[in-house]
N, C-alpha and C positions, 0 to 999 in steps of 0.2 A: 113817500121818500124812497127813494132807489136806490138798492147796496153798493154802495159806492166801490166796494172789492168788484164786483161785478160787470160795472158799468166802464171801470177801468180796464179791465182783463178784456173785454169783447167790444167795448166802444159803441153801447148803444145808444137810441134817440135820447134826449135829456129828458123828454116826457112821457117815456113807457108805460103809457097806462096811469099815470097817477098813482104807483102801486105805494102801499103802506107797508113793511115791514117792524114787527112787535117780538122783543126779545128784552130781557134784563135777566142776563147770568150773572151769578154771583157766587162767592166763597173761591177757590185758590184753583189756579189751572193745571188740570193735572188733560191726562188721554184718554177719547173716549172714539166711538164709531159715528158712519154715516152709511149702515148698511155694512153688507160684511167685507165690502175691500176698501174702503176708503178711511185711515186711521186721521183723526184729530189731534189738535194739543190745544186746548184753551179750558174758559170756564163752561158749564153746559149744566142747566137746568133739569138735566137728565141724569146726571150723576157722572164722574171722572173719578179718575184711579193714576197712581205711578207705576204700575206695572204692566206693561205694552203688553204680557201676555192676556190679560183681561179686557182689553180693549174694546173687543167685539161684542163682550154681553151688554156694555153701557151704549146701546145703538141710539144714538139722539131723533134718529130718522123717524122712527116710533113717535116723535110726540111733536114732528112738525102736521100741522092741520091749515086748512084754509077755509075761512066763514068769513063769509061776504064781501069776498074779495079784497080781503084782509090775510095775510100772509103770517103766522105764527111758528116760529120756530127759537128753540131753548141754547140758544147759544148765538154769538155776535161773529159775525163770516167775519167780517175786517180782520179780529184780533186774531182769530183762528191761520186765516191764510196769513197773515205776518209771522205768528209763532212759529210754521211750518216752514217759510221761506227766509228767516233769520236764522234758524236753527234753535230757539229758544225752548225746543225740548231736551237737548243735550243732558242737561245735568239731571235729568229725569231719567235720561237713557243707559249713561254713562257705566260702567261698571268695568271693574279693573283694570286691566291695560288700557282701555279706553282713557281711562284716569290719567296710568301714569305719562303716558307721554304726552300730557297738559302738563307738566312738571317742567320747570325752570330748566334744575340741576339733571334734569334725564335728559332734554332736549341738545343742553350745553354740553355734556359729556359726550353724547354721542356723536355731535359735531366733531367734537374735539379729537377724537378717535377716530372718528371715519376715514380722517388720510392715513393710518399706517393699519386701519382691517383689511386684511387679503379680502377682496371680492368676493369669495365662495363663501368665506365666511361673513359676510356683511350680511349676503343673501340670505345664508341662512335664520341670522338675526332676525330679517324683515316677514319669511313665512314665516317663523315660529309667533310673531308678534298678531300678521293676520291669520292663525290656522282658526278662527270660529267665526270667518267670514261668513259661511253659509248656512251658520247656524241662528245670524240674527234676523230679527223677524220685521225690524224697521229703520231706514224705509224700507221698501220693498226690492227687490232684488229682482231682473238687471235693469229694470226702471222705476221708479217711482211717480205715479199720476196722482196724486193723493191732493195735491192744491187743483190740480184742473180736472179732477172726477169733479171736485169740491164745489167747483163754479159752474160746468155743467149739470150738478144738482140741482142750483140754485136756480139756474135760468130756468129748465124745469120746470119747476116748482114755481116762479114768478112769471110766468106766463102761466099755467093751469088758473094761478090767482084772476090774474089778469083777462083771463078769456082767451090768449090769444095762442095760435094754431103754429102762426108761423109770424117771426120776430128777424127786422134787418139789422144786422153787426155790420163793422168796418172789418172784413178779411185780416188777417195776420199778418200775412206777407204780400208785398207787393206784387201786381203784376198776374193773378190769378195762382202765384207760386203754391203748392200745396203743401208746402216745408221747406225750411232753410238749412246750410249746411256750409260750417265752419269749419276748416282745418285750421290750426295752430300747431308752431314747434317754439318748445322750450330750449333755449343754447345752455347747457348746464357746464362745459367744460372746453376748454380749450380746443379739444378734438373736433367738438360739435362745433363752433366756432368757427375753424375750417374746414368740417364738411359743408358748410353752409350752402354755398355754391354749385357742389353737385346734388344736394336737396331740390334744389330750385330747379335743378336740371328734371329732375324726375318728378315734380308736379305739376311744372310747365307743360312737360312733355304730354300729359292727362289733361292740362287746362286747369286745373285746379291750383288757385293762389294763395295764399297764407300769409298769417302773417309772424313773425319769429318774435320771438319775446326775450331780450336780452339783460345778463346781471351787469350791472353798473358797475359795481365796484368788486373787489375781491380775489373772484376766481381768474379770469382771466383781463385782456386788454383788447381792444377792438381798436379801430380806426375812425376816421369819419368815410374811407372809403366803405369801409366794412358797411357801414350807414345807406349810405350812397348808392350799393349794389344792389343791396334786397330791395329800396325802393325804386331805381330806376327800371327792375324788372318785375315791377308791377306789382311788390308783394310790401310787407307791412313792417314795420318794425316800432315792437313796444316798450316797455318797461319789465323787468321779471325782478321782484324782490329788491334787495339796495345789495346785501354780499349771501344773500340764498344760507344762511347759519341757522334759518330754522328757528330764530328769536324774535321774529318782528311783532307778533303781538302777543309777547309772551308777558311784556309788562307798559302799562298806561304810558309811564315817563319815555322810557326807552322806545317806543312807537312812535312818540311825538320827533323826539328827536330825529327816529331814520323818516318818517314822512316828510320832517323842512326838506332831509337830501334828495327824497326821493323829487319833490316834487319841482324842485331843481333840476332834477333830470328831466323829467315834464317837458318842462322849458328851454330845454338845452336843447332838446331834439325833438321838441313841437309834435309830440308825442302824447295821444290820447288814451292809451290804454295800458292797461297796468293789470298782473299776475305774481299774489305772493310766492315765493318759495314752498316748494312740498306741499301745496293746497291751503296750507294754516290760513285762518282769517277769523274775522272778525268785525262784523256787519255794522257794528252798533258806532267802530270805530272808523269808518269811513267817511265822515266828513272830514276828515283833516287831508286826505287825499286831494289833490286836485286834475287826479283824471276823469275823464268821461264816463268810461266804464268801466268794468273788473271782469275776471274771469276766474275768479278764486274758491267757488261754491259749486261742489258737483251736487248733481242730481242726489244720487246717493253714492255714500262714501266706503262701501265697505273694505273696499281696497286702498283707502286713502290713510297716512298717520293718524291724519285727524278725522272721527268717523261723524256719523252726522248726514246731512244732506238737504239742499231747499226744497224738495220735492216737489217738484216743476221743471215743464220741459219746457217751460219758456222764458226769455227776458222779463224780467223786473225792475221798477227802480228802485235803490236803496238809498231817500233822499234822493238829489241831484245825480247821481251814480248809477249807471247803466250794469245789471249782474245778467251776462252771457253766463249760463251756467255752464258745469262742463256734462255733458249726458252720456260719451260713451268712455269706455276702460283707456287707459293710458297700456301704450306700448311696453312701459316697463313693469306695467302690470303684468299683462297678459303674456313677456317673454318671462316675467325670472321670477315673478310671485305664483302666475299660476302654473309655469311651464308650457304655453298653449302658443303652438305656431299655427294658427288655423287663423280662418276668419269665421268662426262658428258663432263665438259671443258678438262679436262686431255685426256680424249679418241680425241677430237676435235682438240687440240694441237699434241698430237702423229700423227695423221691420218693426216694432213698436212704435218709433217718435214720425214712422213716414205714419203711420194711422192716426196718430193719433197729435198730423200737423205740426210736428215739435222743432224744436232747435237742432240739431244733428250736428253735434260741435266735440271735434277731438283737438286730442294732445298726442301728439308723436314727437322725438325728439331726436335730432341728428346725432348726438350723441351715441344712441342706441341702435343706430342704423346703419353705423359703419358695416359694422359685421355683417357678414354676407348672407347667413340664413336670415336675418330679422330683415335686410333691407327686402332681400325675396317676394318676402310675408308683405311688406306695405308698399311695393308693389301691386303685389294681388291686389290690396285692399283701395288704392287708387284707381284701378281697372275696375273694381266691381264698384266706388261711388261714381265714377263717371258713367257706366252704366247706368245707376240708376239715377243720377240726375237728370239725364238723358228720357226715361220711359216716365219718370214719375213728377216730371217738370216741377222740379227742385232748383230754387234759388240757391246759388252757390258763392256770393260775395268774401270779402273778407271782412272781418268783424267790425271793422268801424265803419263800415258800412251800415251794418246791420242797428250799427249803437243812431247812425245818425236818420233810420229807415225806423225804428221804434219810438224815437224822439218825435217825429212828424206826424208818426200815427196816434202819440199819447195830444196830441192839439187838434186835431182833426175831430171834425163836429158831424152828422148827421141830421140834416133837413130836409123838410117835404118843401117840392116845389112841385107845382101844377100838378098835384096829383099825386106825383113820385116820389121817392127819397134819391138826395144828392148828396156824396162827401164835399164837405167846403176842408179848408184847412191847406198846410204845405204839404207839396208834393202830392194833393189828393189825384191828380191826372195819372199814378201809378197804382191807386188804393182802388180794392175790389169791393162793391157792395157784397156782402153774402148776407143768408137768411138760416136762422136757428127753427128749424121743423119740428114740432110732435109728431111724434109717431108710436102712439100708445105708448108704452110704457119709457121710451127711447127719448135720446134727440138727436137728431143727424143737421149736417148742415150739408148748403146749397147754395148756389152760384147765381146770381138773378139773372 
């Protein structure tokens, strides 16, 4: 039997060896390890604990073995990578502020207030809330690889079973691309709204296309021009929240209700992709959506209200629902939470997810780019991705791109013909074979 977590993340032959995999965890899922950088959340036969700082002595790695080509290990990958990529540790993790802005009446009030707090002071509201950003220990901090150490454990480990040296996947990205790379912008406010236009001007100007994610209802009023403009200049335009108040999945009934509008909007504007307000989500409740994909789950969150993170730098589905995570810091992070006009953290986040093949997907918002020093700053920071899309032959689409380039390769099969291995499936004329290598203790991959 083949771990189907596995087989899905990398796309290999349906009949890898015949392999057998033997686990029955049991008792309650709490956190434990997979060696000392890779943190778990499920049940494990090795012992789990609630407190992430104890993580690393419950190392499950310890008591996986291989006899006779029989593959033994004390925990089930499926539940694990699901807990991880739902966020279904949270309430394990949660603790104080974390809490309270899951709160109704804190959520509500603070909306409520935000139109008459002076700005300086709002700001300061928001760092006092994250000042112990860098104090927490999961996920990991400025990236989190803990679902895909996870699988490349696995492969690993199910090839050593297996015998085999060197195992063919179906590539990631199209095209031989060695990582992909999404800009998005949020319209938060009226301003942003009509700077839209000269947004476009300055990503155009790079070649870099985007796609804007627009509030329906509330804050402001757009057009069908407004519509009209970002796609006839080649960029995207989605859905962002129903009126962005910070309540949308704050209660079951009230969710359902703004999904029927939202998804009206959907429809209105023949529009696939959809981004809650201020990151808030809620995975479990995304069947009632009828977008393609979502973009409401960062990597990890520690600069986000809502803290948490799928720990993965790649696309997943949740159900039918395509989850673009989000992997590096938002702008209005990095201008007013951390104070940081640099491209230091942004170069640090790239330079992990290009090693390490990942999704490389921002949020900038025009909103925040009026102002002359910040737009400066993402200037820079469009010079130095077009660089390196440029040296690091980086696909650079816009996300529904990417939603309908993940869709083709989740169908896409693996067969030997005459000898060889061929991708059958759609759009397989774009799809790369690659090969998963041992290399003593290691696994690299390769391009056939």
């Amino acid at each position: 039997m083949m771990i189907r977590a596995l087989s899905e993340y990398y796309r290999l032959p349906e009949n890898f060896g015949g392999l057998s995999v033997q686990y029955a965890p049991t008792g309650q899922a709490g956190f434990f390890s997979l060696g000392p950088n890779i943190i778990c959340f499920g049940r494990s036969e090795s012992g789990v604990t609630d407190d992430i700082e104890k993580a690393t002595a419950l190392d499950a790695s310890r008591a996986v073995r291989i006899e006779n080509g029989l593959l033994h290990i004390p925990f089930d990958p499926g539940e694990v990578v699901e807990n991880l990529r739902r966020e279904r540790y949270l309430k394990s993790l949660e603790q104080g502020n974390a809490r309270i802005v899951s709160h109704d009446w804190v959520r509500k009030s603070y909306y409520f207030i935000r139109k008459v707090l002076p700005v300086p002071f709002r700001r300061h509201l928001q760092r006092r809330y994250f000042r112990d950003w860098k104090a927490r220990k999961f996920p990991a901090w400025p990236i989190d690889l803990s679902v895909d150490s996870l699988h490349a454990s696995l492969l690993r480990w199910s090839m050593k079973a297996a015998g085999a040296e060197r195992l063919p996947f179906i590539w990631f990205w199209p095209n031989n691309a060695s990582s992909c790379l999404i800009m998005t912008h949020d319209v938060e406010t009226a301003s942003g709204r009509d700077f839209t236009s000269d947004l476009m001007d300055l990503d155009e100007s790079r070649k870099i296309f985007a796609s804007f994610q627009v509030i329906p209802e509330g804050r402001y009023e757009f057009t069908d021009d407004y519509v009209k403009e970002i796609r006839s200049r080649n960029f995207e335009f989605n859905i962002h929240d129903l009126n962005h108040d910070g309540r949308l999945y704050v209660d079951r009934e009230l969710f359902l209700q703004r999904a029927t509008a939202i998804n009206e909007y959907f429809r209105k504007f023949q529009t696939e992709g959809f981004r809650a307000g201020a990151m808030y989500r809620n995975q479990d409740w995304y069947e009632s959506l009828e977008c393609s994909y979502d973009m409401s789950v960062p990597n990890v969150a520690h600069l986000e209200p809502m803290r948490g993170g799928c720990c993965t730098v790649m696309p997943y589905f949740v159900g039918n629902i395509l989850e673009l995570p989000l992997t590096a810091a938002q702008d209005y992070s990095m201008f007013h939470i951390l104070n940081d006009y640099s491209l230091g953290l942004w170069k640090q986040q790239v330079s992990l997810l290009i090693q390490n093949h990942g999704l490389i997907s921002f949020i900038t918002h025009p909103d925040y780019l009026i102002e002359k020093r910040a737009r400066g700053v993402y200037c820079q920071l469009l010079d130095y991705l077009r660089q390196i899309i440029d040296h690091n032959q980086i696909w650079a689409p816009l996300p529904g791109e990417v939603n309908r380039w993940w869709r083709a390769r989740s169908k896409m099969k693996l067969v030997q013909r005459e000898g060889g291995w061929k991708i059958e499936g759609p759009e397989s004329e774009r799809a790369t074979l690659a090969y998963a290598v041992l290399d003593g203790e290691d696994l690299r991959y390769e391009f056939s």
